[in-house]
MARDRENPA-413722 format. One line per 8 residues: number of its first residue (from 1); their letters; for each residue x, y, z of N, C-alpha, C, O. Coordinates in nm, 3 decimals. Layout:
! MARDRENPA-413722
NUM	A	X,Y,Z,X,Y,Z,X,Y,Z,X,Y,Z | ...
! end
This chain:
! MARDRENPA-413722
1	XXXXXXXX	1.616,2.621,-4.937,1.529,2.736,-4.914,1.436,2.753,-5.035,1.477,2.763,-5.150 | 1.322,2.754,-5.003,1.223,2.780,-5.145,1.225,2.932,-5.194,1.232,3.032,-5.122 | 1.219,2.927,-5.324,1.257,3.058,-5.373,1.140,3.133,-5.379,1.150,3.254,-5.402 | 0.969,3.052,-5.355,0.887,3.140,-5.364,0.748,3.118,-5.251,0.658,3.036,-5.272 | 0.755,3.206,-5.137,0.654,3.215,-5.044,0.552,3.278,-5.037,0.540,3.399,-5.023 | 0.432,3.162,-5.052,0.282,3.196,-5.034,0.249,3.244,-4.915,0.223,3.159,-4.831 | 0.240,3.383,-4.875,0.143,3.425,-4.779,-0.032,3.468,-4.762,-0.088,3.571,-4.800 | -0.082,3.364,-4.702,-0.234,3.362,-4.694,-0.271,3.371,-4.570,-0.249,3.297,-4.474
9	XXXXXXXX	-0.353,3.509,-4.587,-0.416,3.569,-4.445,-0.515,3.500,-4.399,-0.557,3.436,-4.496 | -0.567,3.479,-4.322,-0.675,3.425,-4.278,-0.771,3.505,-4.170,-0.718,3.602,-4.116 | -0.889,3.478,-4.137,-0.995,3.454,-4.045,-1.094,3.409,-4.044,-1.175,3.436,-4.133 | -1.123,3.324,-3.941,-1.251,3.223,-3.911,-1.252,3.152,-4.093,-1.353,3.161,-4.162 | -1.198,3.123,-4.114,-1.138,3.018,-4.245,-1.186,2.899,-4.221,-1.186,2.847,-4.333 | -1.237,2.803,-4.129,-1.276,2.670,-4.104,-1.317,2.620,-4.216,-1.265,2.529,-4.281 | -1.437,2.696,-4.245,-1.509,2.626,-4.365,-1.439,2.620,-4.508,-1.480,2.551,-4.602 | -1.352,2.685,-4.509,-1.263,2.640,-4.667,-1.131,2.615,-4.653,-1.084,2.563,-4.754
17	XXXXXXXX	-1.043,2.636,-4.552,-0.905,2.642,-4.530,-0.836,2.553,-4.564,-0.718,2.574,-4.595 | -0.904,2.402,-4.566,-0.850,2.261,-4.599,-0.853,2.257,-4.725,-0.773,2.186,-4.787 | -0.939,2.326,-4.784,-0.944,2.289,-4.960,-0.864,2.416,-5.038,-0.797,2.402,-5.141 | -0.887,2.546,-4.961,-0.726,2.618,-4.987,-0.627,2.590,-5.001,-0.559,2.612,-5.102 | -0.596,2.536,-4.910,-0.395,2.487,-4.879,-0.391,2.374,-4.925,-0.280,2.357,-4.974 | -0.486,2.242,-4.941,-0.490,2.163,-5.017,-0.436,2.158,-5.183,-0.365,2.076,-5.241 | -0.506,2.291,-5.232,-0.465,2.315,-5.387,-0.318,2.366,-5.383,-0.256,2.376,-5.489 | -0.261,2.399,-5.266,-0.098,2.467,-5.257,-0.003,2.329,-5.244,0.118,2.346,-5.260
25	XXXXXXXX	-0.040,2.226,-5.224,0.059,2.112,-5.168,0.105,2.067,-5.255,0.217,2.022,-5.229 | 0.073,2.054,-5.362,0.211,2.050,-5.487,0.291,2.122,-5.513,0.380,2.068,-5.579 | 0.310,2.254,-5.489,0.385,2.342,-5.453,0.500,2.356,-5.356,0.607,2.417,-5.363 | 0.453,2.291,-5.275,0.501,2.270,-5.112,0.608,2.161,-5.131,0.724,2.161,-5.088 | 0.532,2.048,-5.223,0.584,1.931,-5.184,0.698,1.946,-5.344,0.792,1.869,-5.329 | 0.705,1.999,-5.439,0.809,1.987,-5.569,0.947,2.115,-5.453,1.059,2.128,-5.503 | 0.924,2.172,-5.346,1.022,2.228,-5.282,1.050,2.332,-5.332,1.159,2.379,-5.299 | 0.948,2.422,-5.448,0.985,2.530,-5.539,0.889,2.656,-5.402,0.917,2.776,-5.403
33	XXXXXXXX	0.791,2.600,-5.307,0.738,2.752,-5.202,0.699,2.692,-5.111,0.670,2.573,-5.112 | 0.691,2.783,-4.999,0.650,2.732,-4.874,0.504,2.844,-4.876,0.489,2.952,-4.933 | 0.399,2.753,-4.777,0.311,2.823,-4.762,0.300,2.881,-4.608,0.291,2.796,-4.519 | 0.301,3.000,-4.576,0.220,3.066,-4.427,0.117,3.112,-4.443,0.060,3.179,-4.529 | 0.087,3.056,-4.318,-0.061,3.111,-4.283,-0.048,3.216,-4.181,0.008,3.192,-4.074 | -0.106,3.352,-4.216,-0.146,3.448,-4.124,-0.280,3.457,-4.093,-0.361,3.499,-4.176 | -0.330,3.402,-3.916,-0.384,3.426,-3.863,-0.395,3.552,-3.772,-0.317,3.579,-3.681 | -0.549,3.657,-3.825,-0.566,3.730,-3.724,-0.630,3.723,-3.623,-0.665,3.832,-3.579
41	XXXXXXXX	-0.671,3.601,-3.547,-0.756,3.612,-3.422,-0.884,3.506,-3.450,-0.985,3.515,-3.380 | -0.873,3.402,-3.562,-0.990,3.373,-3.587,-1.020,3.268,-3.423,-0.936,3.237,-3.338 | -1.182,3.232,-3.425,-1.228,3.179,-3.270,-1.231,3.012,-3.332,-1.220,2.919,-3.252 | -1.240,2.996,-3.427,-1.329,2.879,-3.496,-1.167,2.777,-3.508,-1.071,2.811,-3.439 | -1.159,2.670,-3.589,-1.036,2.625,-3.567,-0.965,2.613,-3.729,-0.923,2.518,-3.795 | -0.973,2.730,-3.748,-0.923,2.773,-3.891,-0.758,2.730,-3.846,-0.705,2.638,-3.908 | -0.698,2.787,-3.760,-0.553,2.720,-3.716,-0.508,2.585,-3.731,-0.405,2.559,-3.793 | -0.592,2.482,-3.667,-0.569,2.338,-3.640,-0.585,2.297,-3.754,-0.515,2.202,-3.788
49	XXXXXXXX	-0.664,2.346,-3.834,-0.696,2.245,-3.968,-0.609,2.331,-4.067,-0.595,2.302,-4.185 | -0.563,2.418,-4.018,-0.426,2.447,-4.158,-0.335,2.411,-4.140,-0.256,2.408,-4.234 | -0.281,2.352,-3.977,-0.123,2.373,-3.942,-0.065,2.230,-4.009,0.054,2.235,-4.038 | -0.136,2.098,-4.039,-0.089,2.030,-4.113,-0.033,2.058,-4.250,0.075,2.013,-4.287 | -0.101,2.127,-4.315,-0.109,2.181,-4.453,-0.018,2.265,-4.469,0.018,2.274,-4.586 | 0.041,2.340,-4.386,0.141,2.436,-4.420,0.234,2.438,-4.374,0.252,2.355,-4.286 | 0.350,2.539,-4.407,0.523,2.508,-4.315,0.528,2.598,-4.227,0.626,2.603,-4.153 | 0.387,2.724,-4.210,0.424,2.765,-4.044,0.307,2.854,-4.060,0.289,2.928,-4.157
57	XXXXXXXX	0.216,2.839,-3.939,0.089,2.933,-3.911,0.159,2.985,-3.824,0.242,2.914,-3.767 | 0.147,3.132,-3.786,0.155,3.205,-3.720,0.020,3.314,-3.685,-0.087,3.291,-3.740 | 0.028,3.395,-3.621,-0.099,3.488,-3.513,0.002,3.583,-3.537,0.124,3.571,-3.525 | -0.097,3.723,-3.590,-0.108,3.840,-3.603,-0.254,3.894,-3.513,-0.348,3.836,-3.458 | -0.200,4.069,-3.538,-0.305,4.153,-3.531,-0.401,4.130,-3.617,-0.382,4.096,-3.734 | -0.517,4.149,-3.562,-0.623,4.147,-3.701,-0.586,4.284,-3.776,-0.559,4.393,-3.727 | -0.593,4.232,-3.953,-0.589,4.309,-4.049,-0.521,4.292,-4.163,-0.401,4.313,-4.180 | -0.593,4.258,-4.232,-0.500,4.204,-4.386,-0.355,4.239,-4.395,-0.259,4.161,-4.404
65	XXXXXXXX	-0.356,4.357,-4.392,-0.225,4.413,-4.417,-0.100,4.362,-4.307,0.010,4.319,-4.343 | -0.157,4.383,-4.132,-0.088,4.337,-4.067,-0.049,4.225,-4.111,0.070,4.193,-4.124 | -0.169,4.139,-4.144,-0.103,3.985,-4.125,-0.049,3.941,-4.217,0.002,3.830,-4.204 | -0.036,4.026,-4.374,0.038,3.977,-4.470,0.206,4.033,-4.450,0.298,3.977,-4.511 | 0.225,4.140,-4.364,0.369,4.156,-4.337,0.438,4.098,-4.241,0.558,4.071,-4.243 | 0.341,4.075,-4.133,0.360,3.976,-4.043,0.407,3.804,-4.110,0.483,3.732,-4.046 | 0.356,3.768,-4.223,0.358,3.676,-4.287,0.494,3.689,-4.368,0.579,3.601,-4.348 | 0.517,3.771,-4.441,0.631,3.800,-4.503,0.761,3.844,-4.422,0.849,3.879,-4.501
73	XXXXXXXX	0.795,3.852,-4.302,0.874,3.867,-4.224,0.891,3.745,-4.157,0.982,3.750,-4.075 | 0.827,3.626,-4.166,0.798,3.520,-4.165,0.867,3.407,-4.218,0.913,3.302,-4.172 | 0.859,3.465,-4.338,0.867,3.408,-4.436,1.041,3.369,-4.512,1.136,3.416,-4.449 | 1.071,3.289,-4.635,1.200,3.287,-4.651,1.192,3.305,-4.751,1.307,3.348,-4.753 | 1.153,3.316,-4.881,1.104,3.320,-5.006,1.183,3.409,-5.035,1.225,3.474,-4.940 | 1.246,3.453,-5.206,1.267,3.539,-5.281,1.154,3.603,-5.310,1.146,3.724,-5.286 | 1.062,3.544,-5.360,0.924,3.595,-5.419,0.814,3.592,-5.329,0.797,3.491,-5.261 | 0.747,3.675,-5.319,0.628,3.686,-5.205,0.499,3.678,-5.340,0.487,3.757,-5.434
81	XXXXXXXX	0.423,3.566,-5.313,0.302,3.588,-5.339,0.172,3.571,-5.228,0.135,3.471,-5.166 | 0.124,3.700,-5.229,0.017,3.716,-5.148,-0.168,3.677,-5.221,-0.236,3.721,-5.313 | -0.181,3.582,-5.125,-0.300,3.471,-5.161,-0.394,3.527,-5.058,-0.369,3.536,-4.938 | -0.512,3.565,-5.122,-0.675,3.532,-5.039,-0.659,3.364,-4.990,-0.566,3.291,-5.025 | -0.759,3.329,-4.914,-0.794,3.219,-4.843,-0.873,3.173,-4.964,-0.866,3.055,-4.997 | -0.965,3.280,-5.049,-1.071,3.193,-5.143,-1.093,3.223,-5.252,-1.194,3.242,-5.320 | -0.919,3.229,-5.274,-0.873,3.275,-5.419,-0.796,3.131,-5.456,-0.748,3.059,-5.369 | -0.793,3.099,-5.605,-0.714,2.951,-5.617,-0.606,2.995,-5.743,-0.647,3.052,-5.844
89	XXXXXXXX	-0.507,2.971,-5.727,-0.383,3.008,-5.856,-0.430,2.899,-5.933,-0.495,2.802,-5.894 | -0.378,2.934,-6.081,-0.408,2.865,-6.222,-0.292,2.778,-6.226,-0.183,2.815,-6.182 | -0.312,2.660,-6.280,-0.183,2.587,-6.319,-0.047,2.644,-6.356,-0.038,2.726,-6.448 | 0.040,2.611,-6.301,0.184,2.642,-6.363,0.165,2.798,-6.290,0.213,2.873,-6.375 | 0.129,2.863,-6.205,0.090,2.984,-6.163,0.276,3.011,-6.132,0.344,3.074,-6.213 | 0.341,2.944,-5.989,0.477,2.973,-5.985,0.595,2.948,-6.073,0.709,2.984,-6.042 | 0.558,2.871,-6.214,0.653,2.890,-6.296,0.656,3.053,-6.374,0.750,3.116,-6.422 | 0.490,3.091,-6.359,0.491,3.215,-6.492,0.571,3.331,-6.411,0.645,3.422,-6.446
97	XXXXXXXX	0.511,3.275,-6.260,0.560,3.402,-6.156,0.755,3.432,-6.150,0.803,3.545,-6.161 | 0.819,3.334,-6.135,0.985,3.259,-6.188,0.974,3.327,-6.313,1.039,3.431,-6.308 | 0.921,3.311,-6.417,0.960,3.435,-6.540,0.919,3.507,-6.572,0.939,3.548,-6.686 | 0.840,3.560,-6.490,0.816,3.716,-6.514,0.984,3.780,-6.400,1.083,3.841,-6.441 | 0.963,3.746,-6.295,1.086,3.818,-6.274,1.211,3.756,-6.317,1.311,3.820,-6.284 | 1.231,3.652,-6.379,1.382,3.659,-6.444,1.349,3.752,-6.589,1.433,3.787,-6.672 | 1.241,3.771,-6.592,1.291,3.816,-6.722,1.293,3.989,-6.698,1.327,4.057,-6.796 | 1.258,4.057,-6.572,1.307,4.191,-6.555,1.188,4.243,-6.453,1.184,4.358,-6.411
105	XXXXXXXX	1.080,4.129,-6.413,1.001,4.230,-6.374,0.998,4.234,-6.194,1.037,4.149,-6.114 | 0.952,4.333,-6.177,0.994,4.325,-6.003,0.849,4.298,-5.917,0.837,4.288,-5.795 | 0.769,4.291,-5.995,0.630,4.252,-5.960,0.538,4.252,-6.056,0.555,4.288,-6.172 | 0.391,4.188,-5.984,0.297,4.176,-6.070,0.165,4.093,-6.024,0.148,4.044,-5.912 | 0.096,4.087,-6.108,-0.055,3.988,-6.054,-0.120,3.898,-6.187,-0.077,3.859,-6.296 | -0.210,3.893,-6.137,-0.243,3.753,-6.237,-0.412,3.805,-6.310,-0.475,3.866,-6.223 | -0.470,3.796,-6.408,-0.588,3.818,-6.464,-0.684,3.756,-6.341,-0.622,3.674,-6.272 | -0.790,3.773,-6.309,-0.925,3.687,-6.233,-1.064,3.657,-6.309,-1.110,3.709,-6.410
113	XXXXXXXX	-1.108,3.570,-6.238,-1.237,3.534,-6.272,-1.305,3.503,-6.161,-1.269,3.435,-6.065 | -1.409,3.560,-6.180,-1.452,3.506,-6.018,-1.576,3.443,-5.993,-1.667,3.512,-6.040 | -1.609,3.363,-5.951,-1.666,3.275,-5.933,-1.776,3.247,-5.878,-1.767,3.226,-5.757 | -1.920,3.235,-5.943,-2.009,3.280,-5.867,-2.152,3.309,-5.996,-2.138,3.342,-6.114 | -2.291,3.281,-5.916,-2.375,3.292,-6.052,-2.414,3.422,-6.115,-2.403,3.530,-6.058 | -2.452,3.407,-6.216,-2.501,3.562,-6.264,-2.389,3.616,-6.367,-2.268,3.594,-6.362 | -2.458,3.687,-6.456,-2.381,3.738,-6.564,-2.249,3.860,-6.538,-2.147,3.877,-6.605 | -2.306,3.944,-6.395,-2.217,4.095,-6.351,-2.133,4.027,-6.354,-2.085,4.022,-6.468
121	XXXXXXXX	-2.049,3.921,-6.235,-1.934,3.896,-6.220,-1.815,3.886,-6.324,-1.709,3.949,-6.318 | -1.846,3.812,-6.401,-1.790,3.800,-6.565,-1.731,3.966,-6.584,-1.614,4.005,-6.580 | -1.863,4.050,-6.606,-1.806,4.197,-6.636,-1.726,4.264,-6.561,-1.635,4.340,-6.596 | -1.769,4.228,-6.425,-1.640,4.299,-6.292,-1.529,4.227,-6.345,-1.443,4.300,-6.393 | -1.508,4.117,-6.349,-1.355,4.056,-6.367,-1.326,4.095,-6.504,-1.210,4.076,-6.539 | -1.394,4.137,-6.577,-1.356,4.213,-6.697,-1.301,4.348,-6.670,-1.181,4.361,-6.693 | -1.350,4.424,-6.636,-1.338,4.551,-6.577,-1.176,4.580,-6.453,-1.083,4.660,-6.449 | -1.209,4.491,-6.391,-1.108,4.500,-6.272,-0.956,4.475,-6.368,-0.848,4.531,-6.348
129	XXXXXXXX	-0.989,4.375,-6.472,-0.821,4.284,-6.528,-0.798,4.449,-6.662,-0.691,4.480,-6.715 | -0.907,4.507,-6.677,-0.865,4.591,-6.799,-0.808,4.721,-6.720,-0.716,4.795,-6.755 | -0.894,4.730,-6.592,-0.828,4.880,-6.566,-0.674,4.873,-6.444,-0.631,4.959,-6.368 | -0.633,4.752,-6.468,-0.527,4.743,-6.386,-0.441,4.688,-6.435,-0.346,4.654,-6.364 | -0.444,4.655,-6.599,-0.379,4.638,-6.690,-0.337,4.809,-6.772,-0.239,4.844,-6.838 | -0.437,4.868,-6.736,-0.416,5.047,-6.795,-0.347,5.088,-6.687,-0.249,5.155,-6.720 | -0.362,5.069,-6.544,-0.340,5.165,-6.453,-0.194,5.094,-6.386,-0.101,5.155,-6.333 | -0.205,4.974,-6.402,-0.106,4.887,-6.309,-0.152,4.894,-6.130,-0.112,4.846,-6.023
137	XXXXXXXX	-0.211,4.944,-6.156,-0.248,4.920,-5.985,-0.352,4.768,-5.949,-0.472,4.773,-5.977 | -0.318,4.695,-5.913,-0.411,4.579,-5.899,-0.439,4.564,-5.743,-0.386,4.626,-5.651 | -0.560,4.441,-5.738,-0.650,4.409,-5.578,-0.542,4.271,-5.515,-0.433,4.227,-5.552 | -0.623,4.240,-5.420,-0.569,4.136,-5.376,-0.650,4.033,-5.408,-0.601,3.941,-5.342 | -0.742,3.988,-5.467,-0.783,3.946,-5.550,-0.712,3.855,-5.680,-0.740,3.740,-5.713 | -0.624,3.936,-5.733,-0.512,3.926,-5.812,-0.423,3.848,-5.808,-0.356,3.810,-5.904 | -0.409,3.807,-5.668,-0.252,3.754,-5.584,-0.156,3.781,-5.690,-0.123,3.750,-5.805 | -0.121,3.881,-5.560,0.001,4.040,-5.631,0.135,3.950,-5.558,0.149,3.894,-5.449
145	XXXXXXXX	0.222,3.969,-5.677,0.351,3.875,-5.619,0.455,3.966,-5.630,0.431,4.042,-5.723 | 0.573,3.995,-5.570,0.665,4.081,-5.573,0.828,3.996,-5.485,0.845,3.918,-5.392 | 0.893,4.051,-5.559,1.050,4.044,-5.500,1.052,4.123,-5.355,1.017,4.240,-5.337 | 1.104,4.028,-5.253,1.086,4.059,-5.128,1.146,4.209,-5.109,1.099,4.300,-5.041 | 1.286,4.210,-5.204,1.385,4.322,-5.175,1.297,4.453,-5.239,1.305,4.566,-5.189 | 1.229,4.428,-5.334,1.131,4.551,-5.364,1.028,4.561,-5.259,1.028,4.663,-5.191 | 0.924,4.454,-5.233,0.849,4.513,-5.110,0.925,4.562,-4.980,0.862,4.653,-4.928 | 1.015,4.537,-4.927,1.071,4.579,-4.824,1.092,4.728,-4.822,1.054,4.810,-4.739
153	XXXXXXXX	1.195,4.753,-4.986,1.211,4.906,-5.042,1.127,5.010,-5.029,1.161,5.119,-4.986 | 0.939,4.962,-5.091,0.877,5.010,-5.078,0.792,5.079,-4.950,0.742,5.191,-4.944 | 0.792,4.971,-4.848,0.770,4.978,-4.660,0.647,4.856,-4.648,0.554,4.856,-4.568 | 0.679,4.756,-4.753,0.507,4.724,-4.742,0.429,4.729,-4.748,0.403,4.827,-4.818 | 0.319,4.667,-4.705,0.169,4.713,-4.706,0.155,4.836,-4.604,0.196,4.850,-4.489 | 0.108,4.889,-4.657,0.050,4.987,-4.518,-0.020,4.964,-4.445,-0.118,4.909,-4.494 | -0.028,4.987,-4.274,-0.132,4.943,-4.160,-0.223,5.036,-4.168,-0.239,5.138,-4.101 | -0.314,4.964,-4.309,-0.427,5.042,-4.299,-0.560,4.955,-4.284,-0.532,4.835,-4.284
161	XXXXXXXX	-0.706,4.985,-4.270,-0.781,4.889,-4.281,-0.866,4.842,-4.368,-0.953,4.756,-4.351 | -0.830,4.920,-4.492,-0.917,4.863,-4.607,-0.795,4.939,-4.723,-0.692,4.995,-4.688 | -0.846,4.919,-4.870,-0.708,4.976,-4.928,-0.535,4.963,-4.968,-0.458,5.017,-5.047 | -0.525,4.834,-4.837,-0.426,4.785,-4.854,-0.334,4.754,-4.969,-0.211,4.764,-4.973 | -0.419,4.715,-5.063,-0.354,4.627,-5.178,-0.363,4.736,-5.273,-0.278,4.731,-5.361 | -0.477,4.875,-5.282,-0.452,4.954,-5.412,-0.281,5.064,-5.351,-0.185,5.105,-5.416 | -0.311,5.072,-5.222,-0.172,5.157,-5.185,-0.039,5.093,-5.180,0.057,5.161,-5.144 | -0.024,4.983,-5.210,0.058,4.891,-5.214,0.092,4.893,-5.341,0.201,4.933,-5.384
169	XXXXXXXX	0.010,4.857,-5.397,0.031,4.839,-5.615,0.118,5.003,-5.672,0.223,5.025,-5.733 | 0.035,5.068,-5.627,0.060,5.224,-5.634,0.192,5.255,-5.602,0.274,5.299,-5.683 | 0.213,5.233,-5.494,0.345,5.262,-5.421,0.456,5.177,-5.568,0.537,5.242,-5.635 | 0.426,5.014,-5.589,0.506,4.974,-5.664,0.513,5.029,-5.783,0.617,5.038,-5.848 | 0.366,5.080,-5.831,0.323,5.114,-5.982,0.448,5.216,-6.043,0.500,5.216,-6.154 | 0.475,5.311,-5.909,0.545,5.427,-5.942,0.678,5.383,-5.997,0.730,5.463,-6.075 | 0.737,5.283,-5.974,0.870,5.250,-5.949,0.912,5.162,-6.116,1.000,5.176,-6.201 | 0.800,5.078,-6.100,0.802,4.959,-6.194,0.678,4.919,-6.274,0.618,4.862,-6.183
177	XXXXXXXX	0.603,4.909,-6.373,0.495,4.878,-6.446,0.511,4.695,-6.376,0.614,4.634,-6.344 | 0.384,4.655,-6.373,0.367,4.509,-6.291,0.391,4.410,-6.426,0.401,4.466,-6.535 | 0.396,4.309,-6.421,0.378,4.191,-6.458,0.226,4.161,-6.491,0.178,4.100,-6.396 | 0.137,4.181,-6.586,0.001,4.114,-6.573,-0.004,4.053,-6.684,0.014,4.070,-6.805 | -0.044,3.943,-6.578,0.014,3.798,-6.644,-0.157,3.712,-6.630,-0.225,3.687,-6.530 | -0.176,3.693,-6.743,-0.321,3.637,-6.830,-0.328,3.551,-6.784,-0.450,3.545,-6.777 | -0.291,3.457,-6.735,-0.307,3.348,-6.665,-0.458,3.354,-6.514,-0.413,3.373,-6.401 | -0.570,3.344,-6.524,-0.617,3.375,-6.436,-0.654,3.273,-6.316,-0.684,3.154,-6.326
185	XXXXXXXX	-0.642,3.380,-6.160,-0.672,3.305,-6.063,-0.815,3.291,-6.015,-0.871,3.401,-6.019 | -0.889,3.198,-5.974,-1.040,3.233,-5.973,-1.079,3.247,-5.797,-1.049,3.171,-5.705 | -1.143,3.353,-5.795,-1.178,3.389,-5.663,-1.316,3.397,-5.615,-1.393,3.456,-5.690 | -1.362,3.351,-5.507,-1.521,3.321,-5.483,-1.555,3.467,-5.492,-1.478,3.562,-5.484 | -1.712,3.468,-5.514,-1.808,3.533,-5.551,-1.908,3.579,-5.430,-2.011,3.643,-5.451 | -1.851,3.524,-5.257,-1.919,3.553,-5.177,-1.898,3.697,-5.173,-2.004,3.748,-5.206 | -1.813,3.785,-5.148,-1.810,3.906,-5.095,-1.910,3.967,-5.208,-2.014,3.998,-5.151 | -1.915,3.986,-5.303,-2.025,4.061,-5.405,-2.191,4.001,-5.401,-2.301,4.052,-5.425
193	XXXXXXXX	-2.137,3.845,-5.348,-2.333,3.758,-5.362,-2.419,3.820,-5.198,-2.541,3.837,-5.186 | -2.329,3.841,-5.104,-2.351,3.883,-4.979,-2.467,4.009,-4.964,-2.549,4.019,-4.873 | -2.450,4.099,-5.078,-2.501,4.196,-5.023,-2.555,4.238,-5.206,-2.603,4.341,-5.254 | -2.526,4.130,-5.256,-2.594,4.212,-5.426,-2.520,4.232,-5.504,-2.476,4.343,-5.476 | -2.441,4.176,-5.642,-2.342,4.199,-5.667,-2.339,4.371,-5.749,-2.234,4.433,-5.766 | -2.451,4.412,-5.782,-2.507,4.572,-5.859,-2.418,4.626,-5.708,-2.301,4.663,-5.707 | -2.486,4.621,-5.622,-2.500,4.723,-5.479,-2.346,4.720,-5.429,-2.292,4.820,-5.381 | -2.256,4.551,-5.449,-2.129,4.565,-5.390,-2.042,4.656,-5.497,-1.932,4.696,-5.458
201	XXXXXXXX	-2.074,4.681,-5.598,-1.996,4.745,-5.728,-2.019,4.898,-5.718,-1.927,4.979,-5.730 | -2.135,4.927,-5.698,-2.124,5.060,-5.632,-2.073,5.114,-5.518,-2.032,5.229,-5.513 | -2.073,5.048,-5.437,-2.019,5.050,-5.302,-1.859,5.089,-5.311,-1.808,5.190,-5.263 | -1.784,4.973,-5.392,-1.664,4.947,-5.385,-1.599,5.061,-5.496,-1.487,5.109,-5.479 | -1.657,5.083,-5.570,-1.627,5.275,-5.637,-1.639,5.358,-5.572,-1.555,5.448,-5.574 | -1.732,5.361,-5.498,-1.764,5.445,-5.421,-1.639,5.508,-5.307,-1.592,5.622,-5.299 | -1.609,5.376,-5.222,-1.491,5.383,-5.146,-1.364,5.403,-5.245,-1.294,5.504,-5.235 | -1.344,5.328,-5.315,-1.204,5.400,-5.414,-1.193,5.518,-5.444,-1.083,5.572,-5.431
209	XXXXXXXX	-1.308,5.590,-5.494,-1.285,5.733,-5.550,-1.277,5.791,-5.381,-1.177,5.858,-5.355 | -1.338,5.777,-5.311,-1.336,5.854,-5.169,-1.171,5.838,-5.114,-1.123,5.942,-5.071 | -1.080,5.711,-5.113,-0.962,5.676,-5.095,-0.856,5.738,-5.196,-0.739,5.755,-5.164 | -0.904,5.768,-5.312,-0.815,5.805,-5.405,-0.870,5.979,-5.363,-0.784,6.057,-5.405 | -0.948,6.029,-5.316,-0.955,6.215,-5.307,-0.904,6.203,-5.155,-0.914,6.308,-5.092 | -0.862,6.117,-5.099,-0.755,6.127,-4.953,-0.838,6.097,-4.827,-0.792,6.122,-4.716 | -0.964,6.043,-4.845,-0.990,6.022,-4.730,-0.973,5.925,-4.637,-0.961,5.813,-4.687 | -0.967,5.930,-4.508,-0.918,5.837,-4.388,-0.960,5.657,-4.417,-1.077,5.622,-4.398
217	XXXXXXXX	-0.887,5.584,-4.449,-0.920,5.482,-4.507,-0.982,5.386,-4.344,-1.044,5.280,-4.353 | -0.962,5.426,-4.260,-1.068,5.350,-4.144,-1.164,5.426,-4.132,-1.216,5.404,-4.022 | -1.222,5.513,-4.191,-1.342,5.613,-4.212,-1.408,5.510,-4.297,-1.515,5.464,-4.258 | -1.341,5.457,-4.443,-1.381,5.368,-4.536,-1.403,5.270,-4.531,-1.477,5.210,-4.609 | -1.310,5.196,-4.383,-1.371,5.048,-4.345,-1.490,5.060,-4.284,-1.589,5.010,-4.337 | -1.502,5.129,-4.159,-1.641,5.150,-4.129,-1.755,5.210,-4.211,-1.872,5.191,-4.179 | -1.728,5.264,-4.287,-1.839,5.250,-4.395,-1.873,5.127,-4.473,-1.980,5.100,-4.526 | -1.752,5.050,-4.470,-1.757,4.939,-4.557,-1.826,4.823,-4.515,-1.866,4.729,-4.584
225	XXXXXX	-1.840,4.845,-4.355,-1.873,4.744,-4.295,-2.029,4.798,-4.242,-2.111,4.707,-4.222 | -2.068,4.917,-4.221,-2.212,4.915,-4.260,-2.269,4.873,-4.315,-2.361,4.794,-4.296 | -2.209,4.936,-4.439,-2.289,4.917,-4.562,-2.289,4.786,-4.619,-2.400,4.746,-4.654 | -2.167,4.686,-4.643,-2.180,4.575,-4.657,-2.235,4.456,-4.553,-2.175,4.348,-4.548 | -2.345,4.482,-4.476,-2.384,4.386,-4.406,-2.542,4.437,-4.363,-2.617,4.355,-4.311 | -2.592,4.587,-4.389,-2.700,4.602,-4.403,-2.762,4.554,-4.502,-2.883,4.573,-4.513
! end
């Protein structure tokens, strides 16, 4: 039984999915994690071209959150690390993850860099690794890894549609200070190049402070999805 399971959500993934799970197969293959793939509904054949690559795709509801618990119920792992599709772990990523929790911790995430031209990005991944190093609350971005028996404790992710990963951290934050562990994972630069990376940074404060004063977080996806595609 591998002691540590990669869950990576997916949709309409075609265009990178092979070079995702590709960078996981040394992993796979030293017998230390298994990788799942959670599919929510993609049309394209993001499925067929992962199911070689991994030890079990499965179909969810669409929604991050669904499909990462869906994935982790799935799953056999001691350790859950939850992976973007177009996020890549740093060398030796599941050994640091193996001692951070032998050595006491019950979760945690990894520093980022993210990837992509222009000087902002640099400062967001500056910004994002300092205030979630103060706050302990980290993104998914991060690939946030936790002891199954603590996420379970906690209820999971919540079935929400955006937010997932700060109500998740939070929920753990309370319990346990994370693991942030310098080691960084590098994550593409499309979601911020899409729409401006100035305009996605306001945006994405914007919705946090609105999520953190209590408002309806599918109020916040559909805003999110206006606004990020006008």
């Amino acid at each position: 039984m591998p002691r540590i399971s990669i869950i990576v959500p997916v949709l309409e993934e075609a265009c990178g999915i092979e070079a995702a799970l590709q960078a996981l197969q040394a992993h796979r293959q030293s017998g230390a994690a298994e990788v799942v793939v959670v599919d929510g509904g993609s049309r394209d054949a993001t499925r067929a071209l992962a199911a070689p690559l991994a030890d079990r795709v499965i179909e969810s509801r669409r929604g991050r959150a669904l499909q990462m618990n869906a994935g982790a119920k799935a799953s056999d792992g001691e350790i859950l690390v939850f992976l973007h599709a177009d996020t890549r772990l740093p060398p030796g990523a599941l050994g640091l993850v193996g001692e951070a929790v032998d050595g006491g911790r019950e979760w945690g995430r990894f520093d980022v860099t993210i990837d992509g031209p222009g000087p902002l990005l640099a400062v967001v991944a500056w910004f994002m690794n300092a205030r979630s190093r103060l706050t302990g609350i980290a993104t998914g971005d991060q690939a946030i890894f936790v002891r199954r028996a603590v996420f379970d404790a906690v209820g999971t992710f919540p079935p929400i549609p955006l937010m997932e990963d700060i109500a998740l951290s939070g929920s753990l934050a309370r319990s346990s200070r994370p693991a942030c562990l310098r080691a960084r994972v590098v994550t593409s630069g499309r979601r911020w190049e899409r729409r401006g990376t100035l305009r996605t940074i306001v945006l994405m404060w914007r919705l946090r402070l609105a999520f953190a004063l209590g408002e309806d977080p599918h109020h916040l996806a559909r805003r999110y999805e206006v606004e990020h595609t006008s």
